[in-house]
C-alpha positions in Angstrom: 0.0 0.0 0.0 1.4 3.6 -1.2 0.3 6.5 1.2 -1.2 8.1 -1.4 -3.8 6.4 -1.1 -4.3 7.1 2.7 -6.4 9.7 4.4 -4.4 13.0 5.3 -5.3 12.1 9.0 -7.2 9.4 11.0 -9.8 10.6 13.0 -10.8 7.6 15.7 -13.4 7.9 18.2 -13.0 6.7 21.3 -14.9 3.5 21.3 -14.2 2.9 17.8 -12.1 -0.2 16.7 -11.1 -0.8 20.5 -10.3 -4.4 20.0 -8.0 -6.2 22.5 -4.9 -6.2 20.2 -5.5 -2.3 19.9 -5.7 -2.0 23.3 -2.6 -4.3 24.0 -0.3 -2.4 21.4 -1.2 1.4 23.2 -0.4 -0.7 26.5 3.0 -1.9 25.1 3.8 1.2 23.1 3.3 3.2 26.7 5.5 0.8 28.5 8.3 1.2 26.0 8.0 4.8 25.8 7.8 5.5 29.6 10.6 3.3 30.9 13.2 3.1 27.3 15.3 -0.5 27.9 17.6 -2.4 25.8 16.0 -2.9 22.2 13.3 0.1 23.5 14.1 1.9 19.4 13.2 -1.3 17.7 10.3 -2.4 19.8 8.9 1.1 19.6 9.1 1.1 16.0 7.5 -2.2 15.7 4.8 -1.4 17.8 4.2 2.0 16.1 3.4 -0.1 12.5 1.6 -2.4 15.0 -0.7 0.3 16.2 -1.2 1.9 12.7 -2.3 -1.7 11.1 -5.3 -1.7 13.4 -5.3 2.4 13.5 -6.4 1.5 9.7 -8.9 -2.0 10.6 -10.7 0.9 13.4 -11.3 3.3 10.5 -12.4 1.3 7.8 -14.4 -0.7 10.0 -16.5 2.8 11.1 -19.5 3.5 10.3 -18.3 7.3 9.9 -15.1 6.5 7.4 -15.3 8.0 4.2 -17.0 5.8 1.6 -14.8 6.8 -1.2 -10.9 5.9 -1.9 -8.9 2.7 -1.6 -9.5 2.0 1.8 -13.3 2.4 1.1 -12.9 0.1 -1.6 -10.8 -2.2 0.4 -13.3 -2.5 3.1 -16.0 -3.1 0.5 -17.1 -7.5 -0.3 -17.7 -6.7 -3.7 -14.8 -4.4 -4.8 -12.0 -6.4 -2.6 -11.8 -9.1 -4.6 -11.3 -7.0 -7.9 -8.9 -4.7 -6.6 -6.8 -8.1 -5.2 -7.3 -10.0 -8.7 -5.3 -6.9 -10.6 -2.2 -6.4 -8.0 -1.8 -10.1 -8.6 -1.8 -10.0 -11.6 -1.6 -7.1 -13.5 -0.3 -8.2 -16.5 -3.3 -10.3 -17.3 -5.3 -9.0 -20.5 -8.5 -7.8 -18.2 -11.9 -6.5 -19.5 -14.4 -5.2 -17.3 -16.5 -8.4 -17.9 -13.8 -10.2 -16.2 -13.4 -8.4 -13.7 -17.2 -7.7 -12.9 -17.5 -11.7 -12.8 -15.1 -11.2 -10.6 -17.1 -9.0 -8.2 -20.3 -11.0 -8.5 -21.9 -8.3 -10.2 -23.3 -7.0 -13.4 -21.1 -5.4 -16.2 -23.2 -2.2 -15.7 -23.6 -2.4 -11.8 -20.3 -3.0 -11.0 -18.7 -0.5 -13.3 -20.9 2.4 -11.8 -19.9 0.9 -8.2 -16.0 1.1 -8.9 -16.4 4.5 -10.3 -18.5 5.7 -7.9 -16.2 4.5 -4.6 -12.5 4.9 -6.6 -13.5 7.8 -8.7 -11.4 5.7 -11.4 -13.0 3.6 -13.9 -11.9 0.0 -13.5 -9.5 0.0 -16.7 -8.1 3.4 -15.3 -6.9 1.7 -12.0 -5.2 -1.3 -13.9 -3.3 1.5 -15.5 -2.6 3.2 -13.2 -1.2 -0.4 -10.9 0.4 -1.3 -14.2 2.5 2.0 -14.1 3.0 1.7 -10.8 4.5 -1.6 -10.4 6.4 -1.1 -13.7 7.9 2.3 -12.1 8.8 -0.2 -9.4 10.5 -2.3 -11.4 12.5 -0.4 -13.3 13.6 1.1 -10.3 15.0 -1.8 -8.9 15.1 -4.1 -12.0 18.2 -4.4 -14.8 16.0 -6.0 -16.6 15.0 -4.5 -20.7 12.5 -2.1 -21.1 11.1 -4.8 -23.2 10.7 -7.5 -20.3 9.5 -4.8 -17.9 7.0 -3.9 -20.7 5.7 -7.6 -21.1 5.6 -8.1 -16.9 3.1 -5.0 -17.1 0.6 -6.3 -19.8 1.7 -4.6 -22.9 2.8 -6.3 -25.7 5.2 -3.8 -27.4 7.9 -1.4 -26.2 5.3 1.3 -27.9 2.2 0.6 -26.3 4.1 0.7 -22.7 6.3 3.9 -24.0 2.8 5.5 -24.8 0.6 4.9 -21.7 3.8 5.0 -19.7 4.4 8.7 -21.1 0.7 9.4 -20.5 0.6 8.8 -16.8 4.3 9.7 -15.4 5.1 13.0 -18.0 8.3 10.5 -19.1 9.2 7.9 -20.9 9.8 4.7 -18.6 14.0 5.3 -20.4 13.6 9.1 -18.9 12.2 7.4 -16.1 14.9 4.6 -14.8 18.0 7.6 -15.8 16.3 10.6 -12.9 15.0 8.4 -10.7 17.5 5.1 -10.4 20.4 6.8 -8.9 18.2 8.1 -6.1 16.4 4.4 -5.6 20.3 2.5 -5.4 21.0 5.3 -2.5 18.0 4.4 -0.5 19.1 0.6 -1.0 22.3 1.0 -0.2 21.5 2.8 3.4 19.0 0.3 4.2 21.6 -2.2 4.0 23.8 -0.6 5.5 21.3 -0.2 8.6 20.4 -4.0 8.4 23.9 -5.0 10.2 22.6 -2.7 13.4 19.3 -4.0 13.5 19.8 -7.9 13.5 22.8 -7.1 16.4 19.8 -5.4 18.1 17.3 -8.1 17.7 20.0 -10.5 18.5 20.4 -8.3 21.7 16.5 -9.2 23.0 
């Protein structure tokens, strides 16, 4: 999940979402945080993604949330599925039939649905996941243009270029040459911080 596709706050009610694992991670996240012991950074860190997993289960799960977006869509039996079926496999040659069969739903009902909660019609949101994870990919990938083209659902190097161009402003060549040098800098300190964190795990 990007955070672009996240609310620009969470707003939870008291009583909303109070499960018992809620509840447990605010109880370990205060004990960390009032009395810091050995491994206190990483446990705190850990508990923070904790909290914010079932931050995000209380909000969806309100009655109050917004019924528009990904997380609406998320939260929704019909458009789950759908939404699932693409990221797994995006390069798939989808149709809205499919993918309405795929909801349980009419072609006509279901298109109006996924417009109406995504503001995207269904073939717009494949596009938009197919740039995505081909931005990914040629991010971290040395594979061709070509391959990274075929992984994405496009059968030539010009239909990619084309809706590639369309979304991003740049050709997926332009692309890889700004953006790579800043993606192998982000690797590289992450690795270099994996070293610290296993000796603090190992520490526990």
């Amino acid at each position: 999940m990007s955070v672009d596709v996240l609310p620009r706050f969470l707003h939870l009610k008291r009583s909303a979402g109070r499960t018992a694992a809620f509840a447990s991670a605010l109880d370990m996240l205060a004990v960390e945080t009032a009395a810091p012991a050995l491994g206190a950074d990483a446990a705190i860190s850990r508990l923070f993604e904790l909290l914010f997993i079932h931050a995000l289960r209380a909000y969806v799960e309100d009655d109050g949330s917004p019924k528009r977006g990904w997380l609406a869509a998320m939260s929704d039996p019909r458009l789950k599925p759908v939404i699932e079926a693409i990221h797994a496999d995006p390069a798939k040659d989808w149709t809205v039939d499919a993918l309405a069969r795929t909801a349980g739903m009419s072609r006509s009902a279901f298109a109006l649905r996924f417009k109406s909660v995504l503001e995207q019609t269904p073939l717009e949101y494949l596009t938009s996941w197919r740039v995505r994870c081909a931005s990914a990919m040629l991010l971290k990938s040395s594979a061709p243009i070509s391959d990274i083209a075929r992984k994405s659902g496009y059968g030539s190097d010009a239909a990619f270029n084309k809706v590639f161009k369309r979304v991003t402003g740049q050709t997926p060549a332009k692309f890889k040459k700004l953006n790579g040098a800043a993606a192998r800098q982000v690797t590289v300190q992450v690795q270099r911080r994996r070293p610290m964190e296993r000796r603090t795990a190992a520490q526990l």
